[in-house]
Structure formats: C-alpha cells, structure tokens
N, C-alpha and C positions, 0 to 999 in steps of 0.2 A: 715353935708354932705347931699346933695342931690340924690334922687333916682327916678328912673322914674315911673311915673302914671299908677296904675290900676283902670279904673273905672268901677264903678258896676252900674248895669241897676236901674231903678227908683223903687223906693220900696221896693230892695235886703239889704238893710244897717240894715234894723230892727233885726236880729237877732244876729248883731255884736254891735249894739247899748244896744242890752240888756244883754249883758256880753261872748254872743258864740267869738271862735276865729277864725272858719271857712268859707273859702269862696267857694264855688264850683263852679264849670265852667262854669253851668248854668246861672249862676248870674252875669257874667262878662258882659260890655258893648264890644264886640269882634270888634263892627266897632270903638268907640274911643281909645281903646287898644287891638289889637291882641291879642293874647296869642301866637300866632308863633312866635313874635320880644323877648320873653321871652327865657332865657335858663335857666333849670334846675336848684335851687336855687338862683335862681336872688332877688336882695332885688329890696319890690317895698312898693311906697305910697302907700293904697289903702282912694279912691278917694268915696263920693257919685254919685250920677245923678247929683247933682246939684256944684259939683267940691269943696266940703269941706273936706279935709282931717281926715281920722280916724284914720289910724295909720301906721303903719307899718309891712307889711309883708314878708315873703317869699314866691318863687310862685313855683308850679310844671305842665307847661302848658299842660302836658300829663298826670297827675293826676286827678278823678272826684273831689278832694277835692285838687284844683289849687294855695290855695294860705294857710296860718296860720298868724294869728294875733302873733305878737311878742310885741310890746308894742303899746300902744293909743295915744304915744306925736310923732307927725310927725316928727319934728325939730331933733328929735335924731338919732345918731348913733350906727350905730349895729358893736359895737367892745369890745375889752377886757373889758373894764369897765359895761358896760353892761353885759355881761357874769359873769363878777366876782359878780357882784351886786345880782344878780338872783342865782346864785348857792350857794354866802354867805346867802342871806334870807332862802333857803333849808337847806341849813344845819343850821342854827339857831336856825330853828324851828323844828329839828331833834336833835338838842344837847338837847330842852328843854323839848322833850316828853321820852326820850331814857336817860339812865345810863352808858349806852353799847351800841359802835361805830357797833351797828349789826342794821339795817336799811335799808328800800328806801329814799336814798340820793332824786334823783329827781323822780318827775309823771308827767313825762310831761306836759302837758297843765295848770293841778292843780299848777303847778309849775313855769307860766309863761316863760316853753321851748318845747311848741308843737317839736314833732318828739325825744324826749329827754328822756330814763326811766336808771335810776343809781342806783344800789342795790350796800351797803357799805359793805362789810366781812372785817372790823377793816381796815386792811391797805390794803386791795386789794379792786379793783372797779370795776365793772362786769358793761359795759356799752352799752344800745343799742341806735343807732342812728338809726331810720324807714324812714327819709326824706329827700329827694336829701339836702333841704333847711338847714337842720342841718346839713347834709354828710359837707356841704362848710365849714364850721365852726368846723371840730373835730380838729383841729392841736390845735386851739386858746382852744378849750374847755379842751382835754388833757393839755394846757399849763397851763389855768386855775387850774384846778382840782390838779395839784404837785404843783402849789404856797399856795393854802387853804389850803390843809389836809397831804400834804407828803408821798403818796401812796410806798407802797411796790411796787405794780403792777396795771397796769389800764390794761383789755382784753375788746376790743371792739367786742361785742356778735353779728354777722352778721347773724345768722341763723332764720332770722325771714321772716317770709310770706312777710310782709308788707312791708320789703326793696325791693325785686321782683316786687312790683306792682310800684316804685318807681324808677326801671330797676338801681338799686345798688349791687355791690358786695355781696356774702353770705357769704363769707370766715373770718374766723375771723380773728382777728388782734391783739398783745399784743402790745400792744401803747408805752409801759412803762412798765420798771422795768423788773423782774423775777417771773411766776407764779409759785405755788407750785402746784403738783399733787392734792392734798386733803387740803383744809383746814379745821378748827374748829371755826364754833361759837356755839353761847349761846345765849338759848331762853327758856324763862318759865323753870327755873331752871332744864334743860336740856341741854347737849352738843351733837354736830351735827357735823360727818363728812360730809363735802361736794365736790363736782367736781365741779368748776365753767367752767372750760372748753368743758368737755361733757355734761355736767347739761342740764336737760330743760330748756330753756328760761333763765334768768341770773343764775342759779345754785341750788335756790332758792324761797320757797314761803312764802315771810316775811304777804302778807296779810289775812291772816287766821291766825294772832298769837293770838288776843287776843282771838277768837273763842276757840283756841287750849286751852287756859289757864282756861276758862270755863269748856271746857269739861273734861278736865282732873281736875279739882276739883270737878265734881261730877261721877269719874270711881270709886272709889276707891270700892276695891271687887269684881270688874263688870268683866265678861268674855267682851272683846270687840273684833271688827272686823273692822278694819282698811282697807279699799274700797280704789283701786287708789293711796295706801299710797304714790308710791315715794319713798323719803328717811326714812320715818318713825314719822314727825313730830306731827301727833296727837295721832299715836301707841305708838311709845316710852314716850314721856309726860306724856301719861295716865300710865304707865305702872310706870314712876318717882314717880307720883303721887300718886300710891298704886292698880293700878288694877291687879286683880288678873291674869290674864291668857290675851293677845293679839296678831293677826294674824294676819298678813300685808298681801295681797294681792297688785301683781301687776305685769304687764308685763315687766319690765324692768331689766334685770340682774344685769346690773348696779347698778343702785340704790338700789337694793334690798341688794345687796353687802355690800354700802354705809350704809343701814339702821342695817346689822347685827354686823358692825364694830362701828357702834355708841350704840348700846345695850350693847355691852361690856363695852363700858368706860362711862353709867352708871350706869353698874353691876345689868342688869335687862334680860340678854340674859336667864337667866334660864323662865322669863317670856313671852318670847315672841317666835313666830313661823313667818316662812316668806316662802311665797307661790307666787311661778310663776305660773301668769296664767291669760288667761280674765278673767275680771269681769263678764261679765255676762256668761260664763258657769261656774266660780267659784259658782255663787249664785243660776243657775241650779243644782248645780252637792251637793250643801248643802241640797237645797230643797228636791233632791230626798234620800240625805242620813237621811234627818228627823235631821240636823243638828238646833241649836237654839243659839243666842246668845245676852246677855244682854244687849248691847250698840253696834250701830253700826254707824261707819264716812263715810258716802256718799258723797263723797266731789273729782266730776270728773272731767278731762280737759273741755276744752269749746267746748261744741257738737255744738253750732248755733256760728260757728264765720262768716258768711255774712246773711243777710237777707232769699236770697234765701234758705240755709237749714237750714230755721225754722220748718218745718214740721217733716222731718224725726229726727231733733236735738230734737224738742218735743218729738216727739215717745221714743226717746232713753232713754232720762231723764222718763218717764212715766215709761217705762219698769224697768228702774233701781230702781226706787222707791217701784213699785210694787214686784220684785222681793228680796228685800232690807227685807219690811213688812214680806212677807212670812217666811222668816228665824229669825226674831226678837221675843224674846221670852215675855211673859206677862208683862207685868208691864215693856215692855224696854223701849231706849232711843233712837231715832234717831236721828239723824245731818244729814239734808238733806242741802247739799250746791250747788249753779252752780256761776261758772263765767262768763255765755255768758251774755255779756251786752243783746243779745236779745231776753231771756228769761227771761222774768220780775219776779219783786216779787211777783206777781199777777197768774203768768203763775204757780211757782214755786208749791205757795198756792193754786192753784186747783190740781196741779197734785198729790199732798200728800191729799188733803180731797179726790178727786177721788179713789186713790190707796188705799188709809185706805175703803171705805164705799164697794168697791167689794171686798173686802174679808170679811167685817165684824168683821174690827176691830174699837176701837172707839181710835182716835188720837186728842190733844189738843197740841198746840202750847205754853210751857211755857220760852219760849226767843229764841231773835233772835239775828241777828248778820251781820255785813258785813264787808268791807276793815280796816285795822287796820290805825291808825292816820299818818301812815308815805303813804299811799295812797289817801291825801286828796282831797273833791268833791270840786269840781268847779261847784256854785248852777246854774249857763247858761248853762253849758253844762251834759247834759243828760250821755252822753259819757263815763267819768267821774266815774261813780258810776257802778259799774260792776259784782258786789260780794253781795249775797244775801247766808244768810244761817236760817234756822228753828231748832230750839229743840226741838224736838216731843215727848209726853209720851205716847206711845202706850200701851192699854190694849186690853183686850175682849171686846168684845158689853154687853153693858149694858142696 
C-alpha cells in the first residue's frame, strides 16, 4: 500500500537515522509537504531532502511532535499483521521475564508503538492510547489484543494530559468485556487490591517492582515511612517482608482505602498505619513532633512533567529530600526516587549530596535502581528511560 510523502528539511533525518522515532514540525519541509493537506493520524512515508524514503509514520499536523516513526521498511503496510507482529514480540518478551500474567504488556516507543502504554492485570488490560495517530488504530488494536491473549476486559484509560494536547477524548472507554470494581494481583510475594478504573494512570505502578523487592529485603525490623505510597506497594512489601512497624502516607482516600484492604489479605494490618495527608506538611508536622524513622520511600509523582517547570519541580524534589533527611533516624535508609524524565540522575544526585551536607549528615549511595524490564530503554531515545532511584545509608557526620 501506498501512502503519501512527508519530506523533512535537509540535515533533519540524522536523528531518525540514528534510531529516534520522532519528527517535529520543525523539521518538516512545509513548502514540498504542507502539514495542512494532513489530517489527524494520517499514515505517511517520511521522506529525506533528498527523496529517500525512511520509513513510515503517522502524523499529527497540530502536534510539536507531527509525526512517529512506526516501522523503517517503506513498502509495508500499517494493518493487522503488523499490529499483531509488534504486540506478539511484547508479549514474548513479557511471557520470558514474568511467571505471572502481572506486567507492562506494551511501552510504547520501546515497544515499536509510539503513542501505545498497555498494563496486563492477568485477564484484564488497562490501555492508554496518547495519539490521534494510534487513536485511528484502537478498534484493529482491541481486535488484536482478544485474538493473543483472551481478555476478561480491555478499559481504554483516557484521562491523560497527553491526549488533550493531541485534542482527543478524556473519557474513558471499556472496549471489551466486563470490568470488576477491584481486582487482585501479585507482586514480590505480595497481593494487591487494585481500581483500574479510578486508579492513577493505568491503575497501577508495575515500574518500581524490582526496586520494591530490594527494599523490602533489606526492612526487615525497620520502622519505615512509606512517602506518596498510593496503594501501598513498597509499604505493604516491606511490611510482607518482616518490617517491623510501617506508615503509608498520602492524599488519596481512595487508595489509601485500597492499600488498608490489601494489608489485611496479607495479614500484616496490625503492622501498618495509613495517613491522609500532604507530604510535605506530613514531614513538617514529624519534624516538629521530633518524629524519626528507620527506612524511608521517597518515591513522588512527576513534579517536572514539561520543560518549562523544571525549576520550581527542582525546588520541590530538593525540599522533599531535604525534609525527608530531617526525620530519618542514624544509621537509616533512604529511597530517594523521581520519574520526571526531566530531572536527571545527575540532578537527582546533587539534590541528595546538597540535602545531606546542609544539615550535616554524611550520605553514601550503596545501590541504585530504575524502570523494571517490562519498561524497556530504547538506547536513541532519551525519552525512554524515565525512572531513576538512590539507596542512601544516611548517618552522622563523621
């Protein structure tokens, strides 16, 4: 099948040549191809300066980021077989890392389906589509997805920023099947009620598992303080795991809900406390009670999600750390984590040596950690790799 020409300006190709799947609008030659004669996920060749085809994309001509590389062989066609090819390789290599149908089925780009993220809860599929360019493609995709795997239920998860800028519905959609109120999985020999429906984001945060599985093999006995918990994934774990005493903080009724109904059915509810409330006046209001405790999980939403509030997203992350220290008792452990892709690991690692040397504690990094194998990097794109976390053994100055 044939598709019509996007060409991009002379010298714009180098960074799709070297494995990115991004084109921005910048880059477009706008007098040999409009971007007006495009509509909203239009499949299109993309073309060099000098009319050698690279591959094929989709385009969004009111998007800053216009077009996504879907595959590199011009000649092909963008249909079921293709669809089924790409979400067979994802689950593949999800049946060979995983024992247990609990997973990120797809990561988008990592995944060779820019605009595409698919979190597995066994037979149900929590699905977000971010791009007009995928939006064309969900009927084929949902048809996809009940031929591979035999879904209970697919819920297309609409409540994201990123469809907004892509001028897409926010409403969600249950595609397929029947969703249950609550489901159950299993993670790090822990069980988890969860809401995919009201949930944050797909219901779920499978990327911090293996982190979770670290930390909680070294709680055991530890007072901890569970920052941002959520549903309770690195509270409850630790708690499986043998820690003595653990407090979930977090503003969400909901989940807090979710996390005290999951303490029960691992029979560790007599260990654990669950607190409404900000974080940062929960870690004031410790401070001034002369509050201390032995392990703490720092582990916030994404405070810099556009460029533009990288400043005050610094500040915040700064202030959480620093106020984090204050309440961490001698000899603790911190888990300082961020997911803002754009706060580096670089940013993350001064903000902890800064934070530790003004109060005059002495902090050493003994392991780190980032996105778990069902989030895999795409080494071109930067994009990609998002999740950075620190082990910290905090003591006294020496």
């Amino acid at each position: 099948m044939s598709y019509p020409e996007l060409f991009l300006k002379k010298h714009e190709d180098k960074r799709l040549r070297q494995g990115h799947l991004w084109v921005f609008s910048n880059e477009i030659d706008s007098k040999r191809s409009p971007l007006e004669q495009f509509a909203a996920g239009d499949l299109v060749v993309i073309n060099d300066s000098a009319g050698k085809a690279l591959g094929i994309a989709y385009v969004n001509p009111n998007a800053l980021i216009c077009a996504r590389l879907l595959t590199r062989k011009p000649n092909s066609s963008i249909g079921e077989k293709f669809f089924k090819t790409r979400l067979s390789q994802a689950l593949a290599l999800r049946q060979r890392l995983f024992d247990q149908p609990f997973y990120r089925l797809v990561f988008g780009e990592s995944d060779g389906l820019p605009g595409l993220v698919i979190d597995r809860y066994d037979s149900v599929l929590s699905v977000q589509i971010t791009t007009a360019g995928m939006e064309v493609h969900k009927q084929l995709l949902v048809n996809v997805l009940i031929e591979l795997i035999q879904p209970s239920a697919i819920l297309l998860k609409n409540d994201n920023s990123q469809r907004q800028l892509e001028n897409l519905s926010l409403e969600a959609e249950l595609a397929y099947g029947e969703l249950p109120d609550t489901l159950l999985i299993e993670e790090n020999n822990a069980r988890f009620l969860i809401n995919v429906a009201d949930g944050q984001k797909t219901g779920w945060f499978y990327d911090h598992r293996c982190s979770r599985a670290q930390f909680a093999g070294w709680s055991k006995d530890l007072k901890v303080l569970d920052l941002f918990s959520y549903a309770g994934a690195w509270g409850i774990t630790a708690a499986v795991a043998g820690a003595a005493e653990v407090t979930c903080v977090d503003s969400s009724e909901s989940a807090l809900t979710l996390a005290t109904e999951s303490a029960v059915l691992n029979g560790v509810q007599d260990k654990m406390h669950f607190e409404r409330n900000d974080v940062f006046e929960y870690l004031k209001q410790a401070r001034e009670q002369n509050l201390h405790f032995d392990a703490i999980v720092l582990d916030p939403p994404a405070l810099i999600k556009r460029k533009k509030d990288y400043k005050a997203g610094y500040e915040a992350y700064r202030r959480l750390n620093h106020l984090a220290l204050q309440v961490l008792s001698n000899d603790g452990v911190l888990v300082s984590a961020s997911c803002s892709h754009h706060l580096s690991r670089a940013d993350l690692h001064e903000i902890l040596r800064s934070s530790a040397r003004h109060i005059d504690r002495h902090l050493v990094f003994f392991a780190g950690g980032g996105q778990g194998p069902d989030h895999p990097i795409l080494p071109a794109m930067p994009e990609t790799e998002y999740l950075k976390t620190f082990f910290c053994a905090v003591s006294s100055r020496i």
